[in-house]
C-alpha positions in Angstrom: 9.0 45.8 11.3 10.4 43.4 13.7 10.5 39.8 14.0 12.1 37.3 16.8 13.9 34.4 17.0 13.6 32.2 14.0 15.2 28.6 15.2 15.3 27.3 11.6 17.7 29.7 10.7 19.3 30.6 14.3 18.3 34.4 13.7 17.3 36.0 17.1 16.0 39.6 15.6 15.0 40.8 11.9 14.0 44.6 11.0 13.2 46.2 8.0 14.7 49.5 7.3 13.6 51.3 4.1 13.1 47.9 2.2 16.6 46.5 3.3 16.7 43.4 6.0 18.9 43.7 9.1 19.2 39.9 10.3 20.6 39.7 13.9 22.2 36.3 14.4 21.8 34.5 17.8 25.7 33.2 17.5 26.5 36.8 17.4 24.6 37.7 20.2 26.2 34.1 22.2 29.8 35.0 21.2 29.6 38.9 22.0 28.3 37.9 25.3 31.4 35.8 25.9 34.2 38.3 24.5 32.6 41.1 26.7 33.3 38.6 29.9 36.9 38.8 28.8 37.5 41.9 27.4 34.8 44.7 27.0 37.1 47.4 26.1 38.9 45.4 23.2 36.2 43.7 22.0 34.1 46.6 21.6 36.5 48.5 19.7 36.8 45.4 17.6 33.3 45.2 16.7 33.2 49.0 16.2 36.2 48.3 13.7 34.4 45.8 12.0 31.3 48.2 11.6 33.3 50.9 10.2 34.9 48.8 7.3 30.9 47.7 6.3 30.1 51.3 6.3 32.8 51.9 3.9 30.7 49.5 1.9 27.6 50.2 2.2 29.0 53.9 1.8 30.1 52.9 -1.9 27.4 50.7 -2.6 24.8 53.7 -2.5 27.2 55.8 -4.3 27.4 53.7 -6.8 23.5 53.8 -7.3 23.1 50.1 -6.1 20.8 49.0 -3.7 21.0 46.5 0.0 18.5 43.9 -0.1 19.8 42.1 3.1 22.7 43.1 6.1 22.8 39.8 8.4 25.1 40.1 11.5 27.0 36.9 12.1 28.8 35.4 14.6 32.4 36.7 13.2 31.2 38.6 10.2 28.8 40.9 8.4 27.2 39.8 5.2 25.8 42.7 2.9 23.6 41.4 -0.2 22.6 43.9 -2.6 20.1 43.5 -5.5 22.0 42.2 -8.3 22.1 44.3 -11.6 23.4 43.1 -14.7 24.6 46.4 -15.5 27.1 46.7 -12.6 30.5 47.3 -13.9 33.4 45.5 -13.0 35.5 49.3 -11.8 32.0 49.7 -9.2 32.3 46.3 -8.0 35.7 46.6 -7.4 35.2 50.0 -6.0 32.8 49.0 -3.5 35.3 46.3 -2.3 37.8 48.3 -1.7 35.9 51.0 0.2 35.9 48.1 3.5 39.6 48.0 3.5 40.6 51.8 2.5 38.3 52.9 5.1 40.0 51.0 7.8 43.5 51.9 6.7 42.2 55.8 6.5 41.3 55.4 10.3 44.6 53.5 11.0 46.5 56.6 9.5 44.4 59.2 11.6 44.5 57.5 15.2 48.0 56.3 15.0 48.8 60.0 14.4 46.4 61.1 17.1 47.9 58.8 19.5 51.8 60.6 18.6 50.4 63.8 19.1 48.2 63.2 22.2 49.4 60.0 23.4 46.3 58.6 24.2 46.5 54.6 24.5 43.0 53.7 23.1 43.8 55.5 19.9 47.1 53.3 19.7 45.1 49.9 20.5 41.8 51.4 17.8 44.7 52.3 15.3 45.6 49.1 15.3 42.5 47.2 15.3 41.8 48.9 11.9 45.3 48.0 10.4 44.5 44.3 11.3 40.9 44.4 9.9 41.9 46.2 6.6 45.3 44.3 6.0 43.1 41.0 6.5 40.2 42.1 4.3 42.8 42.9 1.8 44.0 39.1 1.4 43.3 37.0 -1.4 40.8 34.7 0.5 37.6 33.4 -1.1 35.3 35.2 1.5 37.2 38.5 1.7 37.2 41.4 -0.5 40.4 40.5 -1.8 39.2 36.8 -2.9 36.6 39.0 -4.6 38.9 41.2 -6.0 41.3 38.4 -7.2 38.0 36.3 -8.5 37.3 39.5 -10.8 40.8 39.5 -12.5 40.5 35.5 -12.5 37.5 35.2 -14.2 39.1 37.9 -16.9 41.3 35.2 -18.2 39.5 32.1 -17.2 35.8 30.8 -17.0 33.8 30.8 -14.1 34.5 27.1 -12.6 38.2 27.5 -13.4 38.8 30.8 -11.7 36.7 29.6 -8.3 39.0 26.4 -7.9 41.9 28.7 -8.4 40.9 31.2 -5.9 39.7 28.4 -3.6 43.2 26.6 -3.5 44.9 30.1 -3.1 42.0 30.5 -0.1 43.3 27.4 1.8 47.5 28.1 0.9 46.9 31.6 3.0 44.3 30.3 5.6 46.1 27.3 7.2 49.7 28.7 7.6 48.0 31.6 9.0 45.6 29.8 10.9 48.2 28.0 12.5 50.4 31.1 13.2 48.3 32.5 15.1 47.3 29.2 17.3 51.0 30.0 18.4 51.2 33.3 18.8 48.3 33.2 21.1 49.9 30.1 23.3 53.0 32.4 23.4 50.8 35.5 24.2 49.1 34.0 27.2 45.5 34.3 25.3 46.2 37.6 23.6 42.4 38.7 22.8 42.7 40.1 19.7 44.6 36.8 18.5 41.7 35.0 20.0 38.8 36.8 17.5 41.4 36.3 15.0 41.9 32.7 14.9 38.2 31.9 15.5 37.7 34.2 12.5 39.8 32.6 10.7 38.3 29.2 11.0 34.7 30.7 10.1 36.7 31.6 6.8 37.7 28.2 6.7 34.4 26.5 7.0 32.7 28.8 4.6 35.5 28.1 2.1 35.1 24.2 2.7 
């Protein structure tokens, strides 16, 4: 099933695959169109990046004998909502979190050996792209699987309320130094493009956080 644009919610496209909604986000579809002006190549092997760590998820997910209720496609991210179970232990949860990041890494390890051994400079720039996006994943940042990961151990020793405001203020300490980092690195790299998806990442982050 296919549906178009819905303006309330700013999604241009939903299917339904085998009972699981795929919600394509008009901001995606804007900002993709802009990165692809300035750098196809890059950009593409970002996204493809970016698609691999969620398949690492979703990979776990149905391992684990969960199920995806909704995948919606952002401007800057991937959001995958599964069906909640009360029964879902903490070692699956944090097993499917890891999956993203482990995934990437696993791919860093392969190209960057590819590219010694064959010397081929895509695998060098897709090698890194995965290093990035699983290093980052990794962090302990409310909206990233390390926040999540964090939040688990948090909420071990504290309550709910307690653990979020903990994780939040840890959120913001690791956001704005970064965040601003990387405004000048990307001054001082003439407009790297990598930087570029990277900062505006990273102030999504920030206004989901907030």
């Amino acid at each position: 099933m296919i549906n178009k644009t819905d303006n309330n919610t700013g999604e241009i496209i939903k299917l339904k695959i085998l009972n699981c909604n795929i919600n394509l986000s008009f901001y995606f579809v804007a900002v993709s169109t802009f990165f692809l002006i300035i750098d196809q190549k890059c950009f593409l092997l970002t996204v493809f990046s970016s698609l691999i760590h969620e398949i690492g998820h979703i990979f776990a997910i149905i391992n684990c004998g969960e199920k995806i209720s909704k995948i919606k496609i952002n401007a800057f991210s991937i959001d995958i909502e599964q069906n909640y179970n009360y029964n879902t232990s903490e070692k699956k949860e944090l097993f499917i979190l890891l999956c993203g990041p482990i995934t990437n890494l696993s791919l860093f390890l392969i190209f960057i050996i590819s590219y010694k051994i064959l010397n081929f400079n895509i695998f060098k720039i897709f090698s890194i792209q995965n290093l990035i996006i699983g290093i980052l994943n990794l962090m302990p940042i409310y909206s990233l699987d390390g926040g999540q990961i964090l939040l688990i151990f948090l909420r071990r020793r504290f309550n709910v309320n307690v653990a979020d405001k903990i994780l939040f203020i840890i959120s913001i300490i690791f956001i704005l130094p970064i965040t601003t980092l990387s405004f000048f690195l990307i001054i001082k790299s003439n407009f790297n493009f990598s930087l570029l998806i990277l900062i505006f990442y990273l102030i999504s982050l920030f206004l989901k956080n907030g």
